[in-house]
C-alpha positions in Angstrom: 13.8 4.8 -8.8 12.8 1.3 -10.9 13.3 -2.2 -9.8 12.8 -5.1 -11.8 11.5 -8.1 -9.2 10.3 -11.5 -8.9 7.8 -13.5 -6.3 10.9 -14.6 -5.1 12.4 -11.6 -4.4 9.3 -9.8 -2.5 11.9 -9.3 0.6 14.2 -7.5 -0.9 11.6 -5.4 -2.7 10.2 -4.5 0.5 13.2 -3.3 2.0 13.9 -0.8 -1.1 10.5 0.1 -0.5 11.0 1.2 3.4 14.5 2.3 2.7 13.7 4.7 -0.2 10.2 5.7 0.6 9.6 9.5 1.0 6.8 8.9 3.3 4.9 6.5 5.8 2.1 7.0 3.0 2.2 4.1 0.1 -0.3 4.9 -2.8 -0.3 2.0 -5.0 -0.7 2.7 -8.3 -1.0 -1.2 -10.9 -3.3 -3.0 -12.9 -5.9 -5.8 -11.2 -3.6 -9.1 -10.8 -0.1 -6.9 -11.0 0.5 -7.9 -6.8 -0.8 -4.7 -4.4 -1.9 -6.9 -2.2 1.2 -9.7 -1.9 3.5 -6.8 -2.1 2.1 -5.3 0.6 1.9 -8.5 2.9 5.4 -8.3 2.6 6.0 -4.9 3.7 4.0 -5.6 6.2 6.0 -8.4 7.6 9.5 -7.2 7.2 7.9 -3.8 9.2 7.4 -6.6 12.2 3.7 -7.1 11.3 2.1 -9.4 13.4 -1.9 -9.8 11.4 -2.6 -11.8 7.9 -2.8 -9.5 5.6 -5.7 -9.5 2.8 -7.0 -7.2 0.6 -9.5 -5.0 2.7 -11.9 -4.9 -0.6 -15.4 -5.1 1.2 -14.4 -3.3 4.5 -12.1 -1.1 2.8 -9.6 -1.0 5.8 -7.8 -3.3 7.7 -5.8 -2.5 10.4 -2.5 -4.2 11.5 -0.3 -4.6 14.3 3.5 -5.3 15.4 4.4 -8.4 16.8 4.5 -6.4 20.1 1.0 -5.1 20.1 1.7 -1.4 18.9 -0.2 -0.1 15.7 1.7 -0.5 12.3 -0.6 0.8 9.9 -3.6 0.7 8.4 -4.3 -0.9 5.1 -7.2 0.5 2.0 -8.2 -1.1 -1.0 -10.6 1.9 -2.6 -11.6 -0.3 -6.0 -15.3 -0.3 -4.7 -16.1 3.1 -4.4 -17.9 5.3 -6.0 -16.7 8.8 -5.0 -14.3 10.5 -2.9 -17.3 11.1 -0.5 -17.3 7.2 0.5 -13.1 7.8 1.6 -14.2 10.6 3.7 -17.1 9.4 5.3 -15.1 6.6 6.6 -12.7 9.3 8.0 -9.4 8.9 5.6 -8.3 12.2 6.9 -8.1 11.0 10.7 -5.9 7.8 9.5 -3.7 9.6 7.3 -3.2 12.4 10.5 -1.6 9.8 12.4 2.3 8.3 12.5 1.4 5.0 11.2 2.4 2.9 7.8 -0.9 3.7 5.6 -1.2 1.3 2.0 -3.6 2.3 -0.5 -5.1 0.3 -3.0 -6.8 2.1 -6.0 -6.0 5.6 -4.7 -6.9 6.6 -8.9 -10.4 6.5 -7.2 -9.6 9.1 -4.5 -7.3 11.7 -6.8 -8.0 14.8 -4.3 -7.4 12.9 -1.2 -4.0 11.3 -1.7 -1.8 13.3 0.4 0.5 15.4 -2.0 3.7 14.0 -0.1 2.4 10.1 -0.6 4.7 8.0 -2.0 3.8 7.1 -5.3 4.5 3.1 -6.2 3.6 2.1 -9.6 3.8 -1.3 -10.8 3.5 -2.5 -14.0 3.2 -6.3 -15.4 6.2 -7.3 -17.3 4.9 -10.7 -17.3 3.4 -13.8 -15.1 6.5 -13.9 -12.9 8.3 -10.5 -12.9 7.0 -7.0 -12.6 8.7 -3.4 -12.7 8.3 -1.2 -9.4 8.8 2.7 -9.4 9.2 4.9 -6.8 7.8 8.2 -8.0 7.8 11.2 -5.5 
């Protein structure tokens, strides 16, 4: 499934995304500058997300919460590691065992740890203002 979108349009993008998604597990897949990070912030909101959402680059997760206090999901930016031994030292496994919305920068850096029923986005420049987003299972 492709979609063609704007920065204007990041709602209704979102909602594809949570409609059509395969899984609670979104492995993003797009160049530095393509959007992860604001595309995520805006699944995050229309999923009733209460926490700013930034990239968790130097902490590697960030955790987030619905506007009624319940976990949403927890968010993973793996561009700074070095191995797959960094994603399971920080326990990857025990987030991706539980119910909760899990986005994943960079998951080219943990091949053998994406679960093999993610859902695969990939998102590709088209140019400053539009990019192309497919759902891949």
């Amino acid at each position: 499934m492709e979609f063609i979108y704007g920065l204007n349009e990041l709602r209704k993008i979102s909602k594809e995304i949570i409609k059509n998604s395969a899984s609670n597990i979104l492995a993003f897949y797009a160049p530095m500058g393509a959007g992860k990070t604001t595309l995520i912030k805006a699944l995050v909101k229309e999923l009733d997300g209460q926490d700013n959402v930034s990239s968790p680059t130097f902490g590697l997760v960030n955790e987030y919460a619905k506007a009624n206090g319940e976990l949403l999901g927890y968010h993973f930016d793996f561009y700074r590691l070095e191995d797959e031994n960094e994603a399971l030292d920080m326990g990857l496994e025990d987030y991706l065992s539980t119910d909760a919305w899990v986005f994943m920068e960079w998951p080219e850096k943990i091949p053998n740890l994406v679960p093999p029923d993610a859902q695969i986005i990939i998102i590709e420049i088209i140019d400053a203002k539009t990019r192309k987003l497919t759902l891949q299972n």
